[in-house]
N, CA, C and O atoms as CSV, one atom per row, in Angstrom:
chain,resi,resn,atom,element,x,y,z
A,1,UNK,N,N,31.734,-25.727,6.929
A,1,UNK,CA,C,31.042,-24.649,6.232
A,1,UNK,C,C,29.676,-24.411,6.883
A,1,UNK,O,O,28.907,-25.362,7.018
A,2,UNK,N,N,29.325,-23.114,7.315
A,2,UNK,CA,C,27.905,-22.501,7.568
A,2,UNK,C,C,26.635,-22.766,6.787
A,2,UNK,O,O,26.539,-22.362,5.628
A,3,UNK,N,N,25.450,-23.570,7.505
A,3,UNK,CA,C,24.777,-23.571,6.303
A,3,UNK,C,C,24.098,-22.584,6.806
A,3,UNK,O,O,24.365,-22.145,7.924
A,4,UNK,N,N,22.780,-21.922,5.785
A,4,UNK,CA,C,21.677,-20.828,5.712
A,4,UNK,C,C,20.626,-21.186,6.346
A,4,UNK,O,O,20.601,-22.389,6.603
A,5,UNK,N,N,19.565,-20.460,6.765
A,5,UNK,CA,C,18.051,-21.170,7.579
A,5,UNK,C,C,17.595,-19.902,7.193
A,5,UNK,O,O,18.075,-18.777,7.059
A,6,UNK,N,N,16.547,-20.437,7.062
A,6,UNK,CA,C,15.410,-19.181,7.323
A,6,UNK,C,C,14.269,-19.437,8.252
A,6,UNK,O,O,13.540,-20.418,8.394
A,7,UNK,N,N,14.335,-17.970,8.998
A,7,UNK,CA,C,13.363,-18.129,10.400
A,7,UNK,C,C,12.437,-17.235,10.326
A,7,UNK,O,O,12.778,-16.052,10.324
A,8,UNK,N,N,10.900,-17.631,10.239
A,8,UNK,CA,C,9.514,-17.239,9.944
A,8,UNK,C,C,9.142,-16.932,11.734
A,8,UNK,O,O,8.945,-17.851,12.530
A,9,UNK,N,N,9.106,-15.241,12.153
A,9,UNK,CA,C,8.539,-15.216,13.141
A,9,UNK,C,C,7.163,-14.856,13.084
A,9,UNK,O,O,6.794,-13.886,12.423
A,10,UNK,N,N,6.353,-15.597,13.753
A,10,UNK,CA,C,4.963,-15.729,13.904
A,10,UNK,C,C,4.329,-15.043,15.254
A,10,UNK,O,O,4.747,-15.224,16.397
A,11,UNK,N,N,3.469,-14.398,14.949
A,11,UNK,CA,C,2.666,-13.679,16.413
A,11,UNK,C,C,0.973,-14.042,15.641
A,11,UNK,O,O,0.490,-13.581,14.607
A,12,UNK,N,N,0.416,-15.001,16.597
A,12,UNK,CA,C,-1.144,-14.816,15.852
A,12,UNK,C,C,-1.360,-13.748,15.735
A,12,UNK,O,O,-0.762,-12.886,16.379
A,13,UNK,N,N,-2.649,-13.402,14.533
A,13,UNK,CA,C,-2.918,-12.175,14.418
A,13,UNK,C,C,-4.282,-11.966,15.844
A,13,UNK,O,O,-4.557,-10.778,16.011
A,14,UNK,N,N,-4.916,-12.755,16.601
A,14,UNK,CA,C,-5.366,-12.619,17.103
A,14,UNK,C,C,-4.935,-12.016,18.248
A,14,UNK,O,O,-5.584,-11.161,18.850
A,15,UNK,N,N,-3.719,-12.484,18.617
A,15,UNK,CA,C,-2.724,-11.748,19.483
A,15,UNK,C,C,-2.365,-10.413,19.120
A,15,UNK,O,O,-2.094,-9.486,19.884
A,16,UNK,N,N,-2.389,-10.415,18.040
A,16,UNK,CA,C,-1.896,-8.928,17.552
A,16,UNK,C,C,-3.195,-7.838,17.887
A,16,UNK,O,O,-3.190,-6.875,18.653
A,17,UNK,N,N,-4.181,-8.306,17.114
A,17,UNK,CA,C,-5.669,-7.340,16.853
A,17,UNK,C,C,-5.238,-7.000,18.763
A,17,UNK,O,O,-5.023,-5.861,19.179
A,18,UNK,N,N,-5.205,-8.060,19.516
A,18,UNK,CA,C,-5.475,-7.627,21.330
A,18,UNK,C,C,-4.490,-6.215,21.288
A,18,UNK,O,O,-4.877,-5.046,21.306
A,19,UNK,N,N,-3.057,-6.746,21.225
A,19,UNK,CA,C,-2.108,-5.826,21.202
A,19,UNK,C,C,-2.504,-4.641,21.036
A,19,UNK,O,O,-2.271,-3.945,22.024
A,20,UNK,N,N,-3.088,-4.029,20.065
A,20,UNK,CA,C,-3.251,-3.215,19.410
A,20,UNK,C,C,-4.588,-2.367,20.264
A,20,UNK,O,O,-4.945,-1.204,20.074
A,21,UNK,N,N,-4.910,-2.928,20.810
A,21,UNK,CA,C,-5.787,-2.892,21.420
A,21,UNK,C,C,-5.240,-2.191,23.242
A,21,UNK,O,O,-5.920,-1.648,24.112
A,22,UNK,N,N,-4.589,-2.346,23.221
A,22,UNK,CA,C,-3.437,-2.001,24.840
A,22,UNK,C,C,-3.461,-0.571,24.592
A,22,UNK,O,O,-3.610,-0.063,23.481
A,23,UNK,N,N,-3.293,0.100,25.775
A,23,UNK,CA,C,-3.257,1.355,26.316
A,23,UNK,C,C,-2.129,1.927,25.375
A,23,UNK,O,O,-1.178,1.146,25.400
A,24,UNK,N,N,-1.892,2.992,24.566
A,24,UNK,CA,C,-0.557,3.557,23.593
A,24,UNK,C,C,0.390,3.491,24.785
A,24,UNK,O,O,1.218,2.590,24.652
A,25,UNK,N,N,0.506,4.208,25.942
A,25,UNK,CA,C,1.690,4.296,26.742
A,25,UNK,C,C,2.376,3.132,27.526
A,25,UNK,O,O,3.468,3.037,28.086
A,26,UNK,N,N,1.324,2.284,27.354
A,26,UNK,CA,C,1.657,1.071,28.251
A,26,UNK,C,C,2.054,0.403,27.245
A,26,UNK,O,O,3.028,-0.290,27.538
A,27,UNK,N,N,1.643,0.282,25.911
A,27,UNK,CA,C,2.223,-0.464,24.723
A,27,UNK,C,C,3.712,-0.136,24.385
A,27,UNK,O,O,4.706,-0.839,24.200
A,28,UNK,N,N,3.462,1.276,24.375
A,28,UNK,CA,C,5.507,1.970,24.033
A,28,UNK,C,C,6.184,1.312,25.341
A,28,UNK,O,O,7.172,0.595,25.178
A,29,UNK,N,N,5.808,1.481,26.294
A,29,UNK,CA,C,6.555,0.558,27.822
A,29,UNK,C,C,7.601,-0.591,27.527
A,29,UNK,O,O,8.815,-0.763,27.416
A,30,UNK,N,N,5.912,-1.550,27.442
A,30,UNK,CA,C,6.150,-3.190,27.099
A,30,UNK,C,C,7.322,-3.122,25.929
A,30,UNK,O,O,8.398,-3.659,26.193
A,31,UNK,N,N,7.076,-2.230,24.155
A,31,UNK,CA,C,7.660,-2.494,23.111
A,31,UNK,C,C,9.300,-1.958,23.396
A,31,UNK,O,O,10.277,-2.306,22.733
A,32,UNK,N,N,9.299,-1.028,24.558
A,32,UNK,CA,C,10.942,-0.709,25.019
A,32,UNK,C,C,11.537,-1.740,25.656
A,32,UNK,O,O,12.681,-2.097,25.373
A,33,UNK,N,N,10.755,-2.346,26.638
A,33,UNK,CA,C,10.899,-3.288,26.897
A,33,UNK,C,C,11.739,-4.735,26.286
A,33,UNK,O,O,12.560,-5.558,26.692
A,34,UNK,N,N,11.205,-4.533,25.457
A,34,UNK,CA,C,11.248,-5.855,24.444
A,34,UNK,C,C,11.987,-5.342,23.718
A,34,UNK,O,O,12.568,-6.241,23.111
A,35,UNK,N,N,12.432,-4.101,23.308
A,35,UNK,CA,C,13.681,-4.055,22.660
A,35,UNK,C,C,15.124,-4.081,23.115
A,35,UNK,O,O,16.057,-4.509,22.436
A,36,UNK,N,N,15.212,-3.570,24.360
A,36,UNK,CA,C,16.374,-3.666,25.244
A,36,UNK,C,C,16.609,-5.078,25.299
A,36,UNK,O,O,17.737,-5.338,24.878
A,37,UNK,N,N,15.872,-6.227,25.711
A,37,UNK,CA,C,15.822,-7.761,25.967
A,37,UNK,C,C,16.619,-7.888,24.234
A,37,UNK,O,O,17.755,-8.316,24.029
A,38,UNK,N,N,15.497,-7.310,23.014
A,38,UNK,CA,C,16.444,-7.910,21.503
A,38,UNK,C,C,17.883,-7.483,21.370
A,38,UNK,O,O,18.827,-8.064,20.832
A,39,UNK,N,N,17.817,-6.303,22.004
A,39,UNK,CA,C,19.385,-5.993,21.876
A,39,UNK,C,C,20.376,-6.823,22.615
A,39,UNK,O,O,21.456,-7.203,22.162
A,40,UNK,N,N,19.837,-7.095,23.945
A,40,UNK,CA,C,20.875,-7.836,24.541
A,40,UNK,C,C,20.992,-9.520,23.794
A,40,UNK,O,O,22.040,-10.151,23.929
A,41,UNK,N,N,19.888,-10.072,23.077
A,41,UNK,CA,C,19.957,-11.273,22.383
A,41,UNK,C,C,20.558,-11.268,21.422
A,41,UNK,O,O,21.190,-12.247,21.025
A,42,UNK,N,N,20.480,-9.900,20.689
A,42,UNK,CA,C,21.497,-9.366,19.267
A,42,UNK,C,C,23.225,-9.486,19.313
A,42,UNK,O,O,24.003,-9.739,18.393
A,43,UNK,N,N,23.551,-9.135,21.096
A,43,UNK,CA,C,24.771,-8.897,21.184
A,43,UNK,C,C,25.251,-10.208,21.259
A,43,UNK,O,O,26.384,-10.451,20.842
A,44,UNK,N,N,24.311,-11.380,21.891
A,44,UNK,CA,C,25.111,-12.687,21.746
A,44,UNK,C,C,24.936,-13.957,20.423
A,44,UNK,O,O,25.557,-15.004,20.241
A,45,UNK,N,N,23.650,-13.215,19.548
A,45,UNK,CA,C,23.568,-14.262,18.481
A,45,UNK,C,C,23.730,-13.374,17.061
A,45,UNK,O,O,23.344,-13.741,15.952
A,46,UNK,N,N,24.431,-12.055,17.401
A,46,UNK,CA,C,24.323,-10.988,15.883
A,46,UNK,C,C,25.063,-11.860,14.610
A,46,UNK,O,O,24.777,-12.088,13.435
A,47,UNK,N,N,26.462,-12.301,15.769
A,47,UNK,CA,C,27.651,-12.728,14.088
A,47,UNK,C,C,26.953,-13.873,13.618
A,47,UNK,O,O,27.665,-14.302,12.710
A,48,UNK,N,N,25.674,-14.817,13.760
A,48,UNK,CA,C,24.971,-15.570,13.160
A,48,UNK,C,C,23.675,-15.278,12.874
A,48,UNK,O,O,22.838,-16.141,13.140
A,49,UNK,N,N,23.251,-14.039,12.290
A,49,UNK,CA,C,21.874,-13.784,11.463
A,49,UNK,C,C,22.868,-12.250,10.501
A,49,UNK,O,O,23.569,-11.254,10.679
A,50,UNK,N,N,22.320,-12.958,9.653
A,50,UNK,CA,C,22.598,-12.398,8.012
A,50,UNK,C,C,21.341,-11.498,7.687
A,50,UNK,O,O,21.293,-10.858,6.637
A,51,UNK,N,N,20.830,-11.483,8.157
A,51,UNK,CA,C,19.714,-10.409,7.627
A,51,UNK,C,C,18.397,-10.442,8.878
A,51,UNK,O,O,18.324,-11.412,9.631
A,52,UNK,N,N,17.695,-9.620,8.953
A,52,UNK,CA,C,16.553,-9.650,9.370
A,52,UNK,C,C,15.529,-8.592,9.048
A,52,UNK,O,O,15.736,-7.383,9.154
A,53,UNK,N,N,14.580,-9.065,8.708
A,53,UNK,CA,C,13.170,-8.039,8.200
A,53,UNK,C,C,11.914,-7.894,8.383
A,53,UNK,O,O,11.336,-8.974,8.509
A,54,UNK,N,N,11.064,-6.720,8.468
A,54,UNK,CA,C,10.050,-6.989,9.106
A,54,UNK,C,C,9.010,-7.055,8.021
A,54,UNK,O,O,9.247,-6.550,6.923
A,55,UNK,N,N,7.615,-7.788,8.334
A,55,UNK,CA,C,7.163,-8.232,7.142
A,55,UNK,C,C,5.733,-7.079,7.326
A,55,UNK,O,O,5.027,-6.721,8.268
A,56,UNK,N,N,5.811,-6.770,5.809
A,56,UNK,CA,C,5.040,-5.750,5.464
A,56,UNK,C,C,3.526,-6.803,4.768
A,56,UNK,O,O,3.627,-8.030,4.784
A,57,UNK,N,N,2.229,-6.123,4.209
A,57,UNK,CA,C,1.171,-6.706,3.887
A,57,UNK,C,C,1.461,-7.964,2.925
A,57,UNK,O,O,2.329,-8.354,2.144
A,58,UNK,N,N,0.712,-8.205,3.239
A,58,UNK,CA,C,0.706,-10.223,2.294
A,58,UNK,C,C,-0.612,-10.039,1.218
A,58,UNK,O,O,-1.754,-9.617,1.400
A,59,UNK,N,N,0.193,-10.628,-0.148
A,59,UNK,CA,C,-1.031,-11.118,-1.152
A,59,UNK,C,C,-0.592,-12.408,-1.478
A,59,UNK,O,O,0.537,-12.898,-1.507
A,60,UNK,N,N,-1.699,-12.860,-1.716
A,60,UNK,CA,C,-1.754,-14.965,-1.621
A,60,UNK,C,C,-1.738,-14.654,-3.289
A,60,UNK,O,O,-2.740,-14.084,-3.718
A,61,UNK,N,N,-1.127,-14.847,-3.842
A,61,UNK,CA,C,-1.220,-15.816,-5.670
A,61,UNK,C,C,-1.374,-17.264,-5.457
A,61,UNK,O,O,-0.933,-18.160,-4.737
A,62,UNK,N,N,-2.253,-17.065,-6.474
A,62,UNK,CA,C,-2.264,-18.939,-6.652
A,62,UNK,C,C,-2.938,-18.903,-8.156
A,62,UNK,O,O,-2.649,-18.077,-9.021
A,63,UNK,N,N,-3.993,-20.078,-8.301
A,63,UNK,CA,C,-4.646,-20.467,-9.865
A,63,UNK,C,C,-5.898,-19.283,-10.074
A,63,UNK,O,O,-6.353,-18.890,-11.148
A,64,UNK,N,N,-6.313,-18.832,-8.619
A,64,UNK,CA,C,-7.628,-18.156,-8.854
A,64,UNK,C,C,-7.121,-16.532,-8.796
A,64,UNK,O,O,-7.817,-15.607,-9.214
A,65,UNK,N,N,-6.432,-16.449,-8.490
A,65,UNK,CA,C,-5.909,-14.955,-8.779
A,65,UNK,C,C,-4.919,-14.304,-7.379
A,65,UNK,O,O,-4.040,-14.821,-6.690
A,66,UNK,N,N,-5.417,-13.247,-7.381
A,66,UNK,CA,C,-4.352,-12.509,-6.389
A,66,UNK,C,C,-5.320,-11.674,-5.123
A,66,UNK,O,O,-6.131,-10.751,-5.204
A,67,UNK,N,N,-4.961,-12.234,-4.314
A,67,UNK,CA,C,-5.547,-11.626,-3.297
A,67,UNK,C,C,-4.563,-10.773,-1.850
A,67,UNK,O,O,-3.340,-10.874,-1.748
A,68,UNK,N,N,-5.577,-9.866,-0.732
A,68,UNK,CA,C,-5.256,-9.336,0.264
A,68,UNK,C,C,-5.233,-10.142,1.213
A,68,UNK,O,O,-6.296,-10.149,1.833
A,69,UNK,N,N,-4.116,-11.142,1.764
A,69,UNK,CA,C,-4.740,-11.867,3.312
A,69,UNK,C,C,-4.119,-11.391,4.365
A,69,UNK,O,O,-3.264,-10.572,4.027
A,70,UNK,N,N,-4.168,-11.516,5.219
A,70,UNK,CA,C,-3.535,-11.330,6.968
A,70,UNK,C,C,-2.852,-12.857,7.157
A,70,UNK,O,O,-3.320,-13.877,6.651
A,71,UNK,N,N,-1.661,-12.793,7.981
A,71,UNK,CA,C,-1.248,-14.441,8.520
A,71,UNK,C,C,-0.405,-14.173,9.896
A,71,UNK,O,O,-0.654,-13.072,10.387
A,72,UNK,N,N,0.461,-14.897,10.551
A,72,UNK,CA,C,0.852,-14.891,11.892
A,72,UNK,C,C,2.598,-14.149,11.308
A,72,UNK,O,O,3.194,-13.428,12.109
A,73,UNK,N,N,3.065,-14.361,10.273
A,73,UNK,CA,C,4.172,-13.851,9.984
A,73,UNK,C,C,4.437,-12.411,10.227
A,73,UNK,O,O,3.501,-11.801,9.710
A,74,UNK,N,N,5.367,-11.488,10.832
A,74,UNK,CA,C,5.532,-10.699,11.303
A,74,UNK,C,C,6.867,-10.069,11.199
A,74,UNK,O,O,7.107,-8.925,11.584
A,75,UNK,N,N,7.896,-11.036,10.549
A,75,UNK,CA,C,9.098,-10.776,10.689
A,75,UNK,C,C,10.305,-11.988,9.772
A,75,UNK,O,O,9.877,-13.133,9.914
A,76,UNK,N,N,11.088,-11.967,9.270
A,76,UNK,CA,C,11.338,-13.228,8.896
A,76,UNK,C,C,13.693,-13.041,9.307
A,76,UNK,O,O,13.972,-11.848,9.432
A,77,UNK,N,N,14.290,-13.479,9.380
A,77,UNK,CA,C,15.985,-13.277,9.492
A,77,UNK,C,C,16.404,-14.659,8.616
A,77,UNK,O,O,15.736,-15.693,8.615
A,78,UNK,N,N,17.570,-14.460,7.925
A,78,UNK,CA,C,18.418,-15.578,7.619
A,78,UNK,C,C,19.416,-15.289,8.574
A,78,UNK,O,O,19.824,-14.233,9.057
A,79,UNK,N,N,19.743,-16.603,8.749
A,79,UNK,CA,C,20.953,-17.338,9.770
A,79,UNK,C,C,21.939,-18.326,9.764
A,79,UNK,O,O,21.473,-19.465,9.808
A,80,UNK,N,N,23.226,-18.243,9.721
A,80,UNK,CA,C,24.135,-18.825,9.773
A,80,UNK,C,C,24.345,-20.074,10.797
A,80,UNK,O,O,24.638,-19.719,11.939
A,81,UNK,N,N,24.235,-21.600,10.560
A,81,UNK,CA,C,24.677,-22.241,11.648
A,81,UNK,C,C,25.361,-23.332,10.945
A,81,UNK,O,O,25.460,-23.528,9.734
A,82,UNK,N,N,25.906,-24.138,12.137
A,82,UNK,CA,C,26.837,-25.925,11.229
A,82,UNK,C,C,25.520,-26.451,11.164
A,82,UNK,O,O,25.512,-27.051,10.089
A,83,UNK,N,N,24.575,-26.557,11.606
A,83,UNK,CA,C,23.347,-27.232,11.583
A,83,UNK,C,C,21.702,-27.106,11.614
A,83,UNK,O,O,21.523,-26.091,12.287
A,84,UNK,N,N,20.694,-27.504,11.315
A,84,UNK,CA,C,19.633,-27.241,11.944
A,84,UNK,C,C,19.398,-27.330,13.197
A,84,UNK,O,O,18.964,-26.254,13.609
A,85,UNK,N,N,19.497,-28.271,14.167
A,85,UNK,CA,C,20.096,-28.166,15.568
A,85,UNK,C,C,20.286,-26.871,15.788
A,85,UNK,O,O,19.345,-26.196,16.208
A,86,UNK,N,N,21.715,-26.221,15.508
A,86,UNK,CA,C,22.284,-25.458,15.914
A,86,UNK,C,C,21.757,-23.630,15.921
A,86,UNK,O,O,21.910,-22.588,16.557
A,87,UNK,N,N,21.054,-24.209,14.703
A,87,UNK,CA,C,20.472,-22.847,13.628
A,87,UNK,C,C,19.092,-22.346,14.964
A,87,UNK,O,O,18.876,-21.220,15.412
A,88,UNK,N,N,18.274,-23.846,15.343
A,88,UNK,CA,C,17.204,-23.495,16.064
A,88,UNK,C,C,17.098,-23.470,17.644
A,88,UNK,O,O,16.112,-23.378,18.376
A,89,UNK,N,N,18.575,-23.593,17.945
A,89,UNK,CA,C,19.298,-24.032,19.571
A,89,UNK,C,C,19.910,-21.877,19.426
A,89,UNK,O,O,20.450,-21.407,20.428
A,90,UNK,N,N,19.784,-21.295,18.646
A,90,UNK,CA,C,20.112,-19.684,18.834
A,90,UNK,C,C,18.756,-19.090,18.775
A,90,UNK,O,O,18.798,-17.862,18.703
A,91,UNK,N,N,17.630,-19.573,18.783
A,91,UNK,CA,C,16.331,-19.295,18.815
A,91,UNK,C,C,15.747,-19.466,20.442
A,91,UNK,O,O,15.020,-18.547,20.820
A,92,UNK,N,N,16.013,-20.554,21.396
A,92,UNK,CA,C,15.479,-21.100,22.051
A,92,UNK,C,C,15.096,-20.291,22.816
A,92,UNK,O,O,14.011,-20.571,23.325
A,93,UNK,N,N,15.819,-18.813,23.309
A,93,UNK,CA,C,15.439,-18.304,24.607
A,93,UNK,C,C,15.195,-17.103,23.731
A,93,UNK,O,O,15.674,-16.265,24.495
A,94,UNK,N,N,14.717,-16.264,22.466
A,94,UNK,CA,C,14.601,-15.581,22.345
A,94,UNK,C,C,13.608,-14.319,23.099
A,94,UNK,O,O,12.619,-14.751,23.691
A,95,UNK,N,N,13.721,-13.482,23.104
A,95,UNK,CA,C,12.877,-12.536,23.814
A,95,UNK,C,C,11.376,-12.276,23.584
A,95,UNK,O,O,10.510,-11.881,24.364
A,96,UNK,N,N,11.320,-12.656,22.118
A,96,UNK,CA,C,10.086,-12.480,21.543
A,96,UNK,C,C,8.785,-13.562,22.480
A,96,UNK,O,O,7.568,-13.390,22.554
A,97,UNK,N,N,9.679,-14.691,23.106
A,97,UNK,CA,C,8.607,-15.524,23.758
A,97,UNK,C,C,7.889,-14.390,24.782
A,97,UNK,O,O,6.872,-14.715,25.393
A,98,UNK,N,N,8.296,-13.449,24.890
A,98,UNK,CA,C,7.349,-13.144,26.034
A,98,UNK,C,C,6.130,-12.598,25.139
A,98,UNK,O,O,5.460,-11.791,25.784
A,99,UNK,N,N,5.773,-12.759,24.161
A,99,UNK,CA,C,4.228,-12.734,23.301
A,99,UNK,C,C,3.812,-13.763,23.453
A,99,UNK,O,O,4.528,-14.737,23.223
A,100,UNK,N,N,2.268,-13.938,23.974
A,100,UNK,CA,C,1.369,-14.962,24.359
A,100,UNK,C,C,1.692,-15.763,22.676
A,100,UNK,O,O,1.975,-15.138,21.654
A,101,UNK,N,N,1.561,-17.119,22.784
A,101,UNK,CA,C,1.571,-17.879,21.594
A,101,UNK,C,C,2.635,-17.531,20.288
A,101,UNK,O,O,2.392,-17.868,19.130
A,102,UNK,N,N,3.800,-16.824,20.697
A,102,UNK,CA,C,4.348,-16.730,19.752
A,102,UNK,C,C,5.410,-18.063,18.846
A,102,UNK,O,O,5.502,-19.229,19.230
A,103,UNK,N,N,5.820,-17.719,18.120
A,103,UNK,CA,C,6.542,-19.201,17.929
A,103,UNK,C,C,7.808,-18.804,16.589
A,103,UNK,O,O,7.570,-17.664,16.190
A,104,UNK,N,N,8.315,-19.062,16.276
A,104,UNK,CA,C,9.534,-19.826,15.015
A,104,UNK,C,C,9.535,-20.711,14.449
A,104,UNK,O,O,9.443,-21.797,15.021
A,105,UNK,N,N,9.636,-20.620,13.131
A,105,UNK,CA,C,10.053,-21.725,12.157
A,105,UNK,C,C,11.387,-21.256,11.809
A,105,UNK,O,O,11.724,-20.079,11.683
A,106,UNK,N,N,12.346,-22.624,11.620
A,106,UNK,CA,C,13.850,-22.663,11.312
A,106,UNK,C,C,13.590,-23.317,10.490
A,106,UNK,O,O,13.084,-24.384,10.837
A,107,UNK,N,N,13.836,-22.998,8.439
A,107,UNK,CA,C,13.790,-24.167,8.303
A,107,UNK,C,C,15.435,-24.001,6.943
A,107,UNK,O,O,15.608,-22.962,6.306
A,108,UNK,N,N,16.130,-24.910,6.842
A,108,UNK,CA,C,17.009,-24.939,5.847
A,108,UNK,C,C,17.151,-23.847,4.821
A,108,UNK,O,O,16.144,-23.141,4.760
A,109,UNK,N,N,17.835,-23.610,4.241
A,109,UNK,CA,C,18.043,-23.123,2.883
A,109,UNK,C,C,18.792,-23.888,1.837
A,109,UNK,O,O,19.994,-23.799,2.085
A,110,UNK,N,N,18.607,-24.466,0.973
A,110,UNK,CA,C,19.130,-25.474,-0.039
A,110,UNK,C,C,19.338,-24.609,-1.204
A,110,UNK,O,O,18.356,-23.887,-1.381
A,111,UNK,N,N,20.329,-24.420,-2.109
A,111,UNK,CA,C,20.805,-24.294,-3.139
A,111,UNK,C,C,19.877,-24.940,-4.052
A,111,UNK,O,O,19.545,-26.122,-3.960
A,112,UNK,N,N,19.392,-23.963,-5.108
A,112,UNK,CA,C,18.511,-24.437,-6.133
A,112,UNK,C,C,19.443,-24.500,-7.296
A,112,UNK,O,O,20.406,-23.740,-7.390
A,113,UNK,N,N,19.125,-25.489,-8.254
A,113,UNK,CA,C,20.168,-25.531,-9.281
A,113,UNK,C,C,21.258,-26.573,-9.661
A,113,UNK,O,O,22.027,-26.350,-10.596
């Protein structure tokens, strides 16, 4: 049986603010770029990710109330594997590495209850 993972993609935001910061035409370039590379990673790891989404603004709750923060999260997919191993061995060469400091978290999904 397949277990679930969930994978937290991270781009510092410091990396990002730069990004953003890049020439518009040279940015659409690079971001075509990098989508042709996801597609071709899509075609060999699609039948194992169950979802993927891109992450919109963040508010922190906690005891002191509710706030606006910024964080490195950018994106998050659930994924199908026999293992954690396996779950974070369909991550390894993703395309997204070509962002300075980017990174992944794989981590389980456990049944609550």
């Amino acid at each position: 049986m397949l277990k679930r993972f969930l994978v937290l993609y991270h781009i510092p935001t410091h990396v990002m603010d730069e990004w953003l910061k890049t020439d518009e035409a040279e940015r659409k370039k690079q971001e075509s770029a990098l989508m042709q590379e996801w597609g071709k990673w899509m075609a060999q790891h699609g039948d194992r990710i169950v979802s993927t989404e891109a992450a919109g603004k963040t508010k922190l709750a906690n005891a002191a109330g509710i706030a606006d923060i910024r964080n490195s999260i950018h994106m998050m997919s659930i994924v199908q594997a026999e293992s954690h191993d396996a779950a974070a061995q369909i991550f390894k060469d993703h395309p997204q590495f070509v962002i300075p400091e980017a990174s992944m978290e794989i981590m389980e999904l456990r049944p609550m209850g």
